[in-house]
C-alpha positions, 0 to 999 in steps of 0.5 A: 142789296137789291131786290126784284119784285117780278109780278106776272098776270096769266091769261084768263083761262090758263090753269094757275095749277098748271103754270105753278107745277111747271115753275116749280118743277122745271123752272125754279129748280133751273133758276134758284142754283143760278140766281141765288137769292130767292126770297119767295113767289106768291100768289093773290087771293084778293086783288088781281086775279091769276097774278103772280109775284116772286122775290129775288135777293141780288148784292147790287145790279151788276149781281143781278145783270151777270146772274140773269144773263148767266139764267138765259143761257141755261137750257133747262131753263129755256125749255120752261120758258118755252111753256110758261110764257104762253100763259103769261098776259102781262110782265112787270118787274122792279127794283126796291132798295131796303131801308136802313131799319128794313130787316131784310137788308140783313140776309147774306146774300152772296156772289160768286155762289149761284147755289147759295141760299139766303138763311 
C-alpha cells in the first residue's frame, strides 16, 4: 500500500470557505467513487497559512496511475478544477510508504472497486 500526501497553499486572498465548499460539493463527490481510498483533508491552523493537505490510500502505483488517469477524464471533475485551480498558489504531492508497525498498513484498500471506501 501507498499513500499520497497532496498539500496545496491558496493565493493570499482566496476565500478557504469558498475553495473547501467547492472541493467537497463537486469535487470530492467526483474523486472519492474514482480513487477509493481517501483517508482525509485538513487544514493548518498554525503553520502555513491557507494550506491544504489530503490523503489518499491506493494498493501500489500502478493503482494509483489508472485511478488518476481514470480521475482526468471524469467531466464532473474537470468542471471543479476549472474553479479550484485558480486558487490554488503552489501544488505538492508525495508518496510515503508505511512502516511494518505503522497501523495504517492495515486498511483494506481495494482494486477494482472505485467506490470502495477504506473501513
Amino acid at each position: 500500500m501507498v499513500v499520497e500526501e497532496r498539500t496545496y497553499v491558496l493565493h493570499t486572498g482566496v476565500s478557504l470557505a469558498d475553495y473547501l465548499h467547492i472541493y467537497e460539493t463537486e469535487g470530492l463527490p467526483a474523486q472519492k467513487p474514482i480513487l477509493g481510498g481517501f483517508l482525509g483533508y485538513f487544514v493548518t491552523e498554525f503553520g502555513t497559512q491557507n494550506q491544504l493537505v489530503h490523503l489518499w490510500a491506493y494498493a501500489d502505483l500502478e493503482d494509483r496511475r489508472a485511478r488518476r488517469a481514470q480521475l482526468a477524464g471524469n467531466p464532473q471533475w474537470q468542471g471543479c478544477l476549472a474553479k479550484i485551480r485558480p486558487m490554488i498558489m503552489t501544488m505538492e504531492n508525495r508518496i510515503m510508504y508505511p512502516t511494518s508497525f505503522s497501523p495504517i498498513r492495515t486498511l483494506p484498500v481495494t482494486t477494482g472497486q472505485p467506490d470502495t471506501a477504506l473501513a
